[in-house]
C-alpha positions in Angstrom: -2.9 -2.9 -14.3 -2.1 -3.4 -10.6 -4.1 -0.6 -8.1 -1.4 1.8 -6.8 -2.5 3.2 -3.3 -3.6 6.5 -2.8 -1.6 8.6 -0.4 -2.2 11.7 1.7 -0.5 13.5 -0.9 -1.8 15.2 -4.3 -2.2 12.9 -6.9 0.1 13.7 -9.9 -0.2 12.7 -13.4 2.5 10.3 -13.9 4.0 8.4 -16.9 3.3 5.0 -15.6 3.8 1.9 -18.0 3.5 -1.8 -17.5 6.8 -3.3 -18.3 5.9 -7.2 -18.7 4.3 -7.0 -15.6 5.7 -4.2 -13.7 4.7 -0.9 -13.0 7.3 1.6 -13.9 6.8 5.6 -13.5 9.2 7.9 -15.5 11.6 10.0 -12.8 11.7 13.0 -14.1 14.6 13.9 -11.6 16.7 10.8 -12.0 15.2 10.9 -15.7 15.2 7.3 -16.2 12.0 4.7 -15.6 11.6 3.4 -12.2 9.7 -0.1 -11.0 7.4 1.2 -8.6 8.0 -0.1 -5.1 5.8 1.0 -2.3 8.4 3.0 -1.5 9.0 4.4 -4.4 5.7 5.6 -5.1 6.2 7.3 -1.7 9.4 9.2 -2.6 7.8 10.4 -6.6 4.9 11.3 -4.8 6.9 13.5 -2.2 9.2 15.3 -4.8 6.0 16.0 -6.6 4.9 18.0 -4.1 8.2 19.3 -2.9 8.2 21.0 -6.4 4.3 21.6 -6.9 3.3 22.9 -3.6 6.7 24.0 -2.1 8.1 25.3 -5.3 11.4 23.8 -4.6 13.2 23.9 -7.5 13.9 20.0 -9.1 17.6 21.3 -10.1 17.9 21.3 -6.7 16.5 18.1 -5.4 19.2 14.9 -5.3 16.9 11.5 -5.0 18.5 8.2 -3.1 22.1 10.1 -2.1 25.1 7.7 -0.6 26.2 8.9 3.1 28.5 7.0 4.8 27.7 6.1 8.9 29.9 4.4 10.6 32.3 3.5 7.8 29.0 1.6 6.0 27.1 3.3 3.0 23.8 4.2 3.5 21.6 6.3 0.9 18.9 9.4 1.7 15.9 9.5 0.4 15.6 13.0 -1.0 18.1 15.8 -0.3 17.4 19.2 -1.5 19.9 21.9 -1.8 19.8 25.8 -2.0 21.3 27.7 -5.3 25.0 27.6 -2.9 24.9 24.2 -2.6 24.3 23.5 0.5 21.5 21.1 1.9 18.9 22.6 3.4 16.5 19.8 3.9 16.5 16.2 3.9 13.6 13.5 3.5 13.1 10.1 4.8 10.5 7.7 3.0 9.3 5.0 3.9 6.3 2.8 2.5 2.9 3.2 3.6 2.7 -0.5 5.2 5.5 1.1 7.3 5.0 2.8 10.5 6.7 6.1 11.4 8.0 5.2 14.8 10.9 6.0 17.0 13.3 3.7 14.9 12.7 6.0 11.6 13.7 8.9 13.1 16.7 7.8 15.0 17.3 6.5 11.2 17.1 10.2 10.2 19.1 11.4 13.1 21.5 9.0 12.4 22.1 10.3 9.0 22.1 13.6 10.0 25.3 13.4 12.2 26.9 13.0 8.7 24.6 15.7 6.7 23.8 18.2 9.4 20.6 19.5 8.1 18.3 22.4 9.4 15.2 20.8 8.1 13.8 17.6 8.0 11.0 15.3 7.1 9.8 11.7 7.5 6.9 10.6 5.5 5.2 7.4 4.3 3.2 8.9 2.5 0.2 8.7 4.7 1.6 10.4 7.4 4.4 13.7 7.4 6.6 14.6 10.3 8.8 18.0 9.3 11.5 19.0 12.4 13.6 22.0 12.7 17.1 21.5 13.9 18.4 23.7 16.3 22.1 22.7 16.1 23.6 25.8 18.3 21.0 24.6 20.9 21.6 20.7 20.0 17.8 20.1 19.8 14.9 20.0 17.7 11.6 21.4 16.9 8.3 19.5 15.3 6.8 21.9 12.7 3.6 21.9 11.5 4.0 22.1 8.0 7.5 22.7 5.7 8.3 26.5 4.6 8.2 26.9 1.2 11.3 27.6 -0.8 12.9 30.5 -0.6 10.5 31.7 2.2 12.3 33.9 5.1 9.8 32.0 7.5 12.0 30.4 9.9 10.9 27.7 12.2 
């Protein structure tokens, strides 16, 4: 079985399986198996600990969502919502090989016009960014680490 790289992340006890060759992981979100891409073993790593350590609730947690930009259809990475439906923070992922640069977060900026998120974090894996968004203000704030769910803490 191929080595999966270890991230800066918890490690979780997945239900990985070698599918003639290819590593699969069982989504318990999207509950279906998944080949695992680099960044795929980014984003099941990150909604691990969304859920683990954050205690956001899965229910609440959409994986690879469509936005349109621009009149051309992108996807999100991970979108969480609150019990009213509305999205209160949104994740970029990225592999590990990739570097979290300028161009990643215009990406998330970019998709944020369209989502207009509070909360947001870019990750691959190795490395976690997590900004506030001050929309009233039109600007932003990096934060240490994300609130957990349901806290009152405000950024």
């Amino acid at each position: 079985m191929e080595q999966l790289q270890p991230l800066n992340l918890p490690p979780y006890p997945f239900k990985i399986s070698d599918s003639n060759g290819q590593l699969t992981l069982f989504d318990e979100i999207r509950k279906k198996h998944l080949v695992i891409t680099p960044e795929e073993w980014v984003r099941q790593h990150f909604v691990q600990y969304l859920i683990n350590q954050k205690k956001y609730p899965k229910t609440l947690i959409k994986l690879e969502g469509g936005v349109k930009l621009n009149g051309m259809a992108r996807r999100t990475d991970i979108v969480v919502f609150n019990p009213a439906g509305e999205k209160i923070l949104m994740v970029e992922c990225k592999a590990p090989s990739i570097a979290i640069n300028q161009k990643v977060f215009d990406q998330v900026a970019r998709y944020n016009i369209t989502h207009k998120i509070g909360l947001l974090a870019v990750t691959n894996g190795l490395q976690h960014y997590y900004c506030a968004v001050d929309f009233n203000n039109q600007n932003y704030q990096f934060i240490e680490d994300l609130p957990e769910y349901g806290s009152s803490e405000k950024p």
